[in-house]
Backbone as CSV, one residue per row, in Angstrom:
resi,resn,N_x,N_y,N_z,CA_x,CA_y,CA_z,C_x,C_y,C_z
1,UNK,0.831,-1.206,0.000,0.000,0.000,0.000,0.861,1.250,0.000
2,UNK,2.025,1.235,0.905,2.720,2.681,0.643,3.701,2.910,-0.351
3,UNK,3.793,1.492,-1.108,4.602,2.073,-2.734,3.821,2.568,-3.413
4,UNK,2.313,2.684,-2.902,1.108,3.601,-4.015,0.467,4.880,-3.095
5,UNK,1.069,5.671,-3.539,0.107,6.685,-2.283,-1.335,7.245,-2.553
6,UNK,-1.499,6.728,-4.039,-2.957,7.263,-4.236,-3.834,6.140,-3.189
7,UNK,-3.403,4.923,-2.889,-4.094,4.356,-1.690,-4.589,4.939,-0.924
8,UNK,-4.063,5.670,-0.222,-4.129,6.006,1.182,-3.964,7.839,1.228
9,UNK,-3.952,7.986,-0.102,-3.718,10.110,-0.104,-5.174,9.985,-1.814
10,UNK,-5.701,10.724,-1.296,-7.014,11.239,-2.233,-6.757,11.960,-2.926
11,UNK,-5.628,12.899,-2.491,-5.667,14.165,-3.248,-4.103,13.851,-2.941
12,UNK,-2.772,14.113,-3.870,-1.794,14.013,-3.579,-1.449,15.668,-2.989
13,UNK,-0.696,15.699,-2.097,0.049,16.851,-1.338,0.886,17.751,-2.017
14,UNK,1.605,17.198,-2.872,2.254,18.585,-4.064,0.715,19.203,-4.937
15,UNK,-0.731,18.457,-4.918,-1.225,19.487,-5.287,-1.684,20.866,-4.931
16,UNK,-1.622,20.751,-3.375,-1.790,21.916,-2.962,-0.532,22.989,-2.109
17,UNK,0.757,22.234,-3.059,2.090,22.968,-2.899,2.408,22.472,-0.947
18,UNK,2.453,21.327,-1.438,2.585,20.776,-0.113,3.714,19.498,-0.085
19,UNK,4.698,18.952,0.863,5.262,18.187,0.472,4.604,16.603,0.952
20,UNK,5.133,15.575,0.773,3.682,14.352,0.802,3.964,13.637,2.351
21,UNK,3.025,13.504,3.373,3.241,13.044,4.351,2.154,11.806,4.533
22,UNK,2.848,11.176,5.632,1.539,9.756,5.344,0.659,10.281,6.647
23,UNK,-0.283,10.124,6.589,-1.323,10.556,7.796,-2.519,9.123,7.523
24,UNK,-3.055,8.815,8.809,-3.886,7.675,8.332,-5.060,7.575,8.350
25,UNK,-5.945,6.756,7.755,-7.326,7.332,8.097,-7.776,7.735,6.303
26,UNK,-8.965,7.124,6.059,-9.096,7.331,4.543,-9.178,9.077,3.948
27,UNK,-9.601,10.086,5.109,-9.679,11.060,4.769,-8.882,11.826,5.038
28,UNK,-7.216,11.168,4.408,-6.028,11.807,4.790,-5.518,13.430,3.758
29,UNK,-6.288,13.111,2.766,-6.632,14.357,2.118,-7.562,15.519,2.741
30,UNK,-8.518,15.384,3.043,-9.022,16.407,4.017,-8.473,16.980,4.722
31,UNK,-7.599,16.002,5.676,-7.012,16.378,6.835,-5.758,17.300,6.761
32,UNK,-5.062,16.748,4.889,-3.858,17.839,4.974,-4.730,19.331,4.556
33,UNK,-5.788,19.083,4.066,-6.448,20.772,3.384,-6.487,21.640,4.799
34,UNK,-7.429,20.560,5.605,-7.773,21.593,6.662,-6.447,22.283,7.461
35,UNK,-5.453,21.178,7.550,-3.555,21.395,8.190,-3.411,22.605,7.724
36,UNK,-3.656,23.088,6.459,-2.662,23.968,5.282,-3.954,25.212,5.810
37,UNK,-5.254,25.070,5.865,-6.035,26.215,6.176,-5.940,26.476,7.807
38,UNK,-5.698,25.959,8.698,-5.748,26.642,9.714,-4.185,27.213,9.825
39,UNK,-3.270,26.775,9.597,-2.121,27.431,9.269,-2.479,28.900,9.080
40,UNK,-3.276,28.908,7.890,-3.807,30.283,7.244,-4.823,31.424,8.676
41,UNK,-5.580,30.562,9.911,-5.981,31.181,10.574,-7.599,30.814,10.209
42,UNK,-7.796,30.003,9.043,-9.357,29.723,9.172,-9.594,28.501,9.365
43,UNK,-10.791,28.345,10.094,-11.657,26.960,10.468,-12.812,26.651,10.157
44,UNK,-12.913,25.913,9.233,-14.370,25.667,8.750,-14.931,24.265,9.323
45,UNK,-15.869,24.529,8.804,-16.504,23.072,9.486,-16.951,22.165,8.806
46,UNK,-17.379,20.824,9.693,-16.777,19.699,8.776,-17.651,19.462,7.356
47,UNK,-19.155,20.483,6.924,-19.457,20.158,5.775,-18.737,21.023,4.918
48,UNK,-18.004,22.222,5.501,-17.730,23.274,4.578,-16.288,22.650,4.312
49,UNK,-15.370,21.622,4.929,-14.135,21.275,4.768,-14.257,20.482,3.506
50,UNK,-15.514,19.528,3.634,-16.127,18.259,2.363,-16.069,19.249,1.223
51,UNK,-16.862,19.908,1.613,-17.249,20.479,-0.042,-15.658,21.691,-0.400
52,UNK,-14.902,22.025,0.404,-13.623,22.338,-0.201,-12.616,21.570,-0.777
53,UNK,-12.717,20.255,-0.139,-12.157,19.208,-0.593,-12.437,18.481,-1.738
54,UNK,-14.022,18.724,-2.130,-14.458,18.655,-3.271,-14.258,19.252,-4.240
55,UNK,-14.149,20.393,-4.387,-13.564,21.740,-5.241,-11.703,21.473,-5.438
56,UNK,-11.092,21.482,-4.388,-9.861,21.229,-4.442,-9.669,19.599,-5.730
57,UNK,-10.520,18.618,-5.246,-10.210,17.455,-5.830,-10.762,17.666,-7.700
58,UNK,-11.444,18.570,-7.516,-12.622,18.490,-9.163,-11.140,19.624,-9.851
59,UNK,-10.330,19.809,-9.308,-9.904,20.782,-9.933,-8.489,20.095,-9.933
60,UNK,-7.910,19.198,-9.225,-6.647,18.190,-9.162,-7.001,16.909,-10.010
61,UNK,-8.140,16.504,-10.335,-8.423,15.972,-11.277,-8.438,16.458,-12.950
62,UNK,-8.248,17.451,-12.773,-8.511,18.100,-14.073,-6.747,17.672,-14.757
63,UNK,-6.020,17.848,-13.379,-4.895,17.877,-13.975,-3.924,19.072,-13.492
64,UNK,-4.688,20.083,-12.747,-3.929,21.351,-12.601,-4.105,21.309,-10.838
65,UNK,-2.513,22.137,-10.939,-2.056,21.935,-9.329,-2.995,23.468,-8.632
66,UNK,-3.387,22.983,-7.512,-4.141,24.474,-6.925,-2.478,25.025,-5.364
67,UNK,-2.687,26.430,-5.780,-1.715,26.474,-4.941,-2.526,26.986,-3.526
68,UNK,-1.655,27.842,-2.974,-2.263,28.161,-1.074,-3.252,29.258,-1.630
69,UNK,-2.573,30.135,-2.871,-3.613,31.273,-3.189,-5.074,30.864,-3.332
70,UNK,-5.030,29.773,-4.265,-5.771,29.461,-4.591,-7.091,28.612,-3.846
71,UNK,-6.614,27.817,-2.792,-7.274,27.154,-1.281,-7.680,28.700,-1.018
72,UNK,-7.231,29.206,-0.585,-7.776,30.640,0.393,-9.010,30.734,-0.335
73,UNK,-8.629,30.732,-2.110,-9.991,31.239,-2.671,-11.325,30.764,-2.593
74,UNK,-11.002,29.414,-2.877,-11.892,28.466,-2.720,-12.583,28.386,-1.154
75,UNK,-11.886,28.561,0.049,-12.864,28.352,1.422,-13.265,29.823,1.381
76,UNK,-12.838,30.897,1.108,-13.389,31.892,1.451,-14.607,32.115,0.725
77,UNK,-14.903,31.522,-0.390,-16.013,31.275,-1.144,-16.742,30.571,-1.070
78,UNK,-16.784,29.436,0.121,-17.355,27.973,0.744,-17.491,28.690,1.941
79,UNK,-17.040,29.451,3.069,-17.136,29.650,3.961,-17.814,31.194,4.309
80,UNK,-18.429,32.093,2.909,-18.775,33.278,2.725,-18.228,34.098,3.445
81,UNK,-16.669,33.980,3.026,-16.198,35.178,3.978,-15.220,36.267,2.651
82,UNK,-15.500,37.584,3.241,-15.049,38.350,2.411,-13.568,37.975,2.261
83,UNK,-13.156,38.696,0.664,-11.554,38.470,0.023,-11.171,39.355,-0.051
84,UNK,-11.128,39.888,1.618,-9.600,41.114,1.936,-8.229,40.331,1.644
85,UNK,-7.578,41.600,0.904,-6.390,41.342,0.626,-5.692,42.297,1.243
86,UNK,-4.268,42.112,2.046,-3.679,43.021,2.691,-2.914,44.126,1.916
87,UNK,-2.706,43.222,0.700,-1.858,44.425,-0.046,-2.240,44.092,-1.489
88,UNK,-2.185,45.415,-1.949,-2.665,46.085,-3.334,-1.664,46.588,-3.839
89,UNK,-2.174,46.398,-5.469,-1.427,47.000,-6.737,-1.601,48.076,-7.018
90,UNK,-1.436,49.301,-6.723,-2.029,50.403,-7.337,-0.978,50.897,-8.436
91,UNK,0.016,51.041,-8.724,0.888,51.533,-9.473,2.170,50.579,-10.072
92,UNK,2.378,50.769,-11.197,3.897,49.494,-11.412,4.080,50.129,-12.128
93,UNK,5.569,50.721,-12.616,6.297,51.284,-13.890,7.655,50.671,-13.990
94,UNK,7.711,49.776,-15.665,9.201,49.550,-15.467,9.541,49.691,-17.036
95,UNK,11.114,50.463,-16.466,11.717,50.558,-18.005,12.432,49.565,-18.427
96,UNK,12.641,49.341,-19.689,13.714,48.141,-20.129,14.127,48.855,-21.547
97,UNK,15.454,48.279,-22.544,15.554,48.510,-23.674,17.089,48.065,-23.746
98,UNK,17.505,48.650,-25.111,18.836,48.104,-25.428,19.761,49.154,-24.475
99,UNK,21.152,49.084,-23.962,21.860,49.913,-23.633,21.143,50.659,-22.194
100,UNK,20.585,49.811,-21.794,19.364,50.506,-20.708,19.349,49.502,-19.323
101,UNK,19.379,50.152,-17.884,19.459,49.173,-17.125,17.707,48.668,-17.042
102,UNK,17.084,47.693,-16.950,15.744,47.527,-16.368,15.264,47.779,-15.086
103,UNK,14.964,49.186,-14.774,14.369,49.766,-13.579,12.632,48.862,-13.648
104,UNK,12.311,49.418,-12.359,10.529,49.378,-12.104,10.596,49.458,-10.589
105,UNK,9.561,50.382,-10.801,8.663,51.266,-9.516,7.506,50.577,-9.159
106,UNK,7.497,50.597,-7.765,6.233,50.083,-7.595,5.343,50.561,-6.493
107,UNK,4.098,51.022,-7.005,3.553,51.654,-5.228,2.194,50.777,-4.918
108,UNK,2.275,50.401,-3.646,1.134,49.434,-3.391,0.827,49.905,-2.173
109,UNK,-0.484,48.599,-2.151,-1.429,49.322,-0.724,-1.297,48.613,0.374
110,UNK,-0.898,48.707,1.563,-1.138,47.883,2.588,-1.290,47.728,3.941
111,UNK,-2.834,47.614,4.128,-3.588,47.761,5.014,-3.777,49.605,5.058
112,UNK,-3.588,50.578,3.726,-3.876,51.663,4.006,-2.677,51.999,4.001
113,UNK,-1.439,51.742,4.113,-0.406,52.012,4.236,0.295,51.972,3.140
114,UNK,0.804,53.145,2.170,1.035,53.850,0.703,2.712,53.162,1.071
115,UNK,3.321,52.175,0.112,4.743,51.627,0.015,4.975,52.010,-1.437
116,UNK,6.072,52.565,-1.576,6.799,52.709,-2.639,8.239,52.653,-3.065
117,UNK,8.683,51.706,-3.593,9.943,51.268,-4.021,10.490,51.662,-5.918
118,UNK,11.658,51.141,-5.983,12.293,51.132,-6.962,13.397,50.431,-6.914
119,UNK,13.679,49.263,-8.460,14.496,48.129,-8.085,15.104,47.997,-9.462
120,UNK,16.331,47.659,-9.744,17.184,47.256,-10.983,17.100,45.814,-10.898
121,UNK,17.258,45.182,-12.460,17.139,43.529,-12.154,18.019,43.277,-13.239
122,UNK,18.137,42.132,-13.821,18.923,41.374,-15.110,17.447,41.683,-16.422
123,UNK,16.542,41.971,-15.957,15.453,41.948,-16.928,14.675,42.591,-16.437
124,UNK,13.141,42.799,-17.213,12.114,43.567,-16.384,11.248,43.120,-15.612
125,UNK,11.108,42.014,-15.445,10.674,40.707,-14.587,11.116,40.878,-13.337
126,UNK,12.778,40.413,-13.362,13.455,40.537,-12.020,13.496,41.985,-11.521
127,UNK,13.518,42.979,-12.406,13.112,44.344,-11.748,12.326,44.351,-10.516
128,UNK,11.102,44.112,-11.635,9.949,44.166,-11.176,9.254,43.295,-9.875
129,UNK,10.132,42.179,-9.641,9.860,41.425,-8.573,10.785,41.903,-7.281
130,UNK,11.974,42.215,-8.286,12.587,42.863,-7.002,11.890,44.115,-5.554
131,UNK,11.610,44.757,-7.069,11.043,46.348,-6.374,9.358,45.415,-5.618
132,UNK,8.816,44.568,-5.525,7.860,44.158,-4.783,8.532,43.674,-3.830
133,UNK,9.242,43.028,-3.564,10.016,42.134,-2.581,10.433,43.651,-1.628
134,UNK,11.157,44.358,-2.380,11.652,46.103,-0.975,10.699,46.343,-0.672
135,UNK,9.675,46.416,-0.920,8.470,47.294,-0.564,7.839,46.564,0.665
136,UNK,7.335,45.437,0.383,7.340,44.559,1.190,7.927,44.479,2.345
137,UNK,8.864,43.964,2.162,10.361,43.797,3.239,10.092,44.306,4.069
138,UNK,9.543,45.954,4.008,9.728,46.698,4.722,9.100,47.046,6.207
139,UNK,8.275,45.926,5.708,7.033,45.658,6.578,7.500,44.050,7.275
140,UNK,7.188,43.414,6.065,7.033,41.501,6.023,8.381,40.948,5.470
141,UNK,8.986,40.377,6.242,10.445,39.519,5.629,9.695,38.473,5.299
142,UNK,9.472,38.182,4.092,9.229,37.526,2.923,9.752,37.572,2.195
143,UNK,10.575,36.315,1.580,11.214,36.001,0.329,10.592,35.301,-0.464
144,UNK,11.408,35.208,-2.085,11.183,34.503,-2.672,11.856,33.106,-2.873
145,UNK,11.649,31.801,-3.136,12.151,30.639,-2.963,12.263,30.226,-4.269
146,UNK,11.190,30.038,-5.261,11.260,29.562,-6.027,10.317,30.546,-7.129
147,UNK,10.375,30.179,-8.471,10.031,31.268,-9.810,9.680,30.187,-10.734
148,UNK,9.000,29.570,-11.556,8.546,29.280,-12.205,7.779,29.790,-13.526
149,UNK,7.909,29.780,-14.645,6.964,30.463,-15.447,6.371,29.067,-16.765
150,UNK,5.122,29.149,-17.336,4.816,28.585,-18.497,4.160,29.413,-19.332
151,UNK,4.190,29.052,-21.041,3.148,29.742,-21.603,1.702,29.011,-21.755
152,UNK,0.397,29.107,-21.900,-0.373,29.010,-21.534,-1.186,28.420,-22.777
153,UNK,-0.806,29.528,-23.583,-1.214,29.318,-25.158,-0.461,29.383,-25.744
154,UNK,-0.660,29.844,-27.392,0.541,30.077,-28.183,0.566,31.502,-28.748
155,UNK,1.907,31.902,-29.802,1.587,33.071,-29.874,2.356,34.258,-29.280
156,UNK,2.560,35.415,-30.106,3.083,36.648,-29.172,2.435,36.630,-28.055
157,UNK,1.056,36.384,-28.274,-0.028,37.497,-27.265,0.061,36.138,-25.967
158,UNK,0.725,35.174,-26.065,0.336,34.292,-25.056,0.305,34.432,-24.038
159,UNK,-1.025,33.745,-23.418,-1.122,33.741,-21.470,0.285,32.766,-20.989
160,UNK,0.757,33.691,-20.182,1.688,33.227,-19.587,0.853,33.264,-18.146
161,UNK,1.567,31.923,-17.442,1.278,31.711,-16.102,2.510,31.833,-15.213
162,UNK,2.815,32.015,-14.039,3.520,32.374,-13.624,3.737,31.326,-11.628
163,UNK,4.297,30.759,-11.151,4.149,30.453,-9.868,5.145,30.252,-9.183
164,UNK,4.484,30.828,-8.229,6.183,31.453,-7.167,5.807,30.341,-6.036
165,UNK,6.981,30.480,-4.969,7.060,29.908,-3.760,7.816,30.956,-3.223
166,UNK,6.656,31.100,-1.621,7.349,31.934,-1.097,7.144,31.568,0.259
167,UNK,8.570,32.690,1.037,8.298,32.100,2.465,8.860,33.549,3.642
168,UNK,8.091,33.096,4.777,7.861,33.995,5.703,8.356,33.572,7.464
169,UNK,9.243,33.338,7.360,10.103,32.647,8.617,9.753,30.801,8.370
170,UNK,8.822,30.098,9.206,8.712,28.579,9.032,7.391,28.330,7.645
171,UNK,6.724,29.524,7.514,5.682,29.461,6.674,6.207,29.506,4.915
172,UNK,5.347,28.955,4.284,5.903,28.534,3.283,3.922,28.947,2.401
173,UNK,3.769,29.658,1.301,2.748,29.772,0.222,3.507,30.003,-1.210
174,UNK,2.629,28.979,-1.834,2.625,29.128,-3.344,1.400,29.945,-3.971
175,UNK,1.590,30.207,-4.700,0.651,31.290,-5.814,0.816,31.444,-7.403
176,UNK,-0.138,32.204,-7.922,0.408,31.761,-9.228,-0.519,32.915,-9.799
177,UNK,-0.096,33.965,-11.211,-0.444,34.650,-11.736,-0.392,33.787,-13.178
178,UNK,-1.659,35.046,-13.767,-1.795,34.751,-15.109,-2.001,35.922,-16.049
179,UNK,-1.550,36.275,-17.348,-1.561,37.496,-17.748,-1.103,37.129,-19.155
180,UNK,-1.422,38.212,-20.239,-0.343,38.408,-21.658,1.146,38.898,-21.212
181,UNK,1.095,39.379,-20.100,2.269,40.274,-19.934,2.662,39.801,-18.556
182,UNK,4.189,39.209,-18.942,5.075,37.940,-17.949,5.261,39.071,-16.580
183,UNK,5.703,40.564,-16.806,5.926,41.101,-15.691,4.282,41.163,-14.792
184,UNK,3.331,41.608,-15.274,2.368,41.358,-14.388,1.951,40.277,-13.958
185,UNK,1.973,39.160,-14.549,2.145,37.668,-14.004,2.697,37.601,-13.252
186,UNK,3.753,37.383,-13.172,4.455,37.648,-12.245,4.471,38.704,-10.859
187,UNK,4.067,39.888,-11.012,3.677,40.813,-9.827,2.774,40.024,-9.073
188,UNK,1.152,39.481,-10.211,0.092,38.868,-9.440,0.441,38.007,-8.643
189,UNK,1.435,37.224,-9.652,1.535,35.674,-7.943,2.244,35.993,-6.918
190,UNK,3.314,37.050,-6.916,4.394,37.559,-6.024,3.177,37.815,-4.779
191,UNK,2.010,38.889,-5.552,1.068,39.555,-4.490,0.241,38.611,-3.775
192,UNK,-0.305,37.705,-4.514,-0.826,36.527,-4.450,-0.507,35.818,-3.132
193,UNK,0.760,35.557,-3.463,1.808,34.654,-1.809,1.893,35.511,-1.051
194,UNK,2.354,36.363,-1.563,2.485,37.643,-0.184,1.006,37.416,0.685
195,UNK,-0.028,38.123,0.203,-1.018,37.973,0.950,-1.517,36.980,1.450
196,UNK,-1.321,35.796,0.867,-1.653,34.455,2.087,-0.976,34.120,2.968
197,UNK,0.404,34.551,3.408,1.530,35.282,4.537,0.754,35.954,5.022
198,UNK,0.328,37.106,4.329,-0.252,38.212,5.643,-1.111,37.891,6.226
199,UNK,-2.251,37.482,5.412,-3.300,37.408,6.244,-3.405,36.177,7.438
200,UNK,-2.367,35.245,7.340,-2.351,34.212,8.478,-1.371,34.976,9.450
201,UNK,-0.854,36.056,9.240,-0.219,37.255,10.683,-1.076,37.721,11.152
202,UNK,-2.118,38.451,10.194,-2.962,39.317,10.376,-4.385,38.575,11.489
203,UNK,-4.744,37.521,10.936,-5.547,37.177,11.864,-4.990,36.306,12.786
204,UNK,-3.655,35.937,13.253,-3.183,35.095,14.424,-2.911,36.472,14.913
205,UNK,-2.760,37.617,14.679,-2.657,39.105,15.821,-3.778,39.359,16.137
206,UNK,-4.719,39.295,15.102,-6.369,39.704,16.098,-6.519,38.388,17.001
207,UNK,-6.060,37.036,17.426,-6.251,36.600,18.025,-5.803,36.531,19.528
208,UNK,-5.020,37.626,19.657,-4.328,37.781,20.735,-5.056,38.647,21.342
């Protein structure tokens, strides 16, 4: 049985950017969703966990990995709770060209609180992730771990997808943007992880 883990795991654990642990009990998939959401600071209950687990599985069946962004989305939409996000995009500017370093600016929102950076990279991508990462920082030591990109379709105009791993002292979220344009892809999932970091600070401080 444990040279097969679909035995005994329903939903395998890298789909929800998780690494694979044996837990026992047929509803060892449930049990890692709910692990990975109270992490996050929410608790649902046990029909609202089923039917996330249902959503999570209809969508790991398809073939496509759901990351932490993406769980948040799904219970907060099972559990009718509003999708505050701690931090916002309001502004991004980045230059690139021949003979040119690749700058980008970035001013975002968080919690009301106006951050604005500026960052050089090897490209306008890494600029651009950079100058999110200072801004950030400045607040949340959050890094980035890992970068990933695919194209989506074909084509100049192609959707590119984008999925990061990121981490926040022992905490660890994946995320993932989608866009024609790789630098905003990229911003989205950066913002994406970021905020499923925050908001499991944010509500383990209102719990105090």
């Amino acid at each position: 049985i444990l040279s097969e883990p679909l035995t005994y795991e329903p939903i395998p654990p890298e789909i929800v950017g998780r690494t694979r642990r044996l837990a026992a009990g047929k509803h060892a998939g449930s049990r890692g969703i709910k692990a990975v959401l109270e992490e996050m600071g929410l608790h649902p209950t046990e029909d609202q966990l089923k039917e996330i687990f249902l959503r999570v599985k209809a969508i790991g069946d398809k073939g496509k990995r759901v990351t932490d962004a993406d769980l948040l989305a799904i219970a907060e939409s099972v559990m009718g709770l509003p999708k505050f996000r701690a931090i916002k995009l309001e502004e991004l500017t980045v230059v690139t060209g021949d003979h040119v370093t690749p700058t980008a600016s970035v001013r975002l929102n968080m919690n009301g609180r106006v951050l604005t950076e500026a960052a050089t990279g090897v490209g306008p991508v890494d600029a651009a992730i950079n100058a999110v990462r200072k801004a950030v920082s400045a607040v949340e030591p959050i890094r980035l771990e890992e970068y990933h990109v695919n194209a989506v379709t074909g084509g100049t105009d192609a959707m590119v997808e984008v999925t990061v791993r990121l981490r926040k002292g022992d905490r660890v979220a994946t995320a993932m943007g989608v866009h024609e344009d790789i630098v905003m892809a990229s911003v989205e999932a950066m913002l994406s992880g970021m905020n499923v970091l925050v908001m499991n600070h944010e509500k383990n401080s209102g719990e105090h």
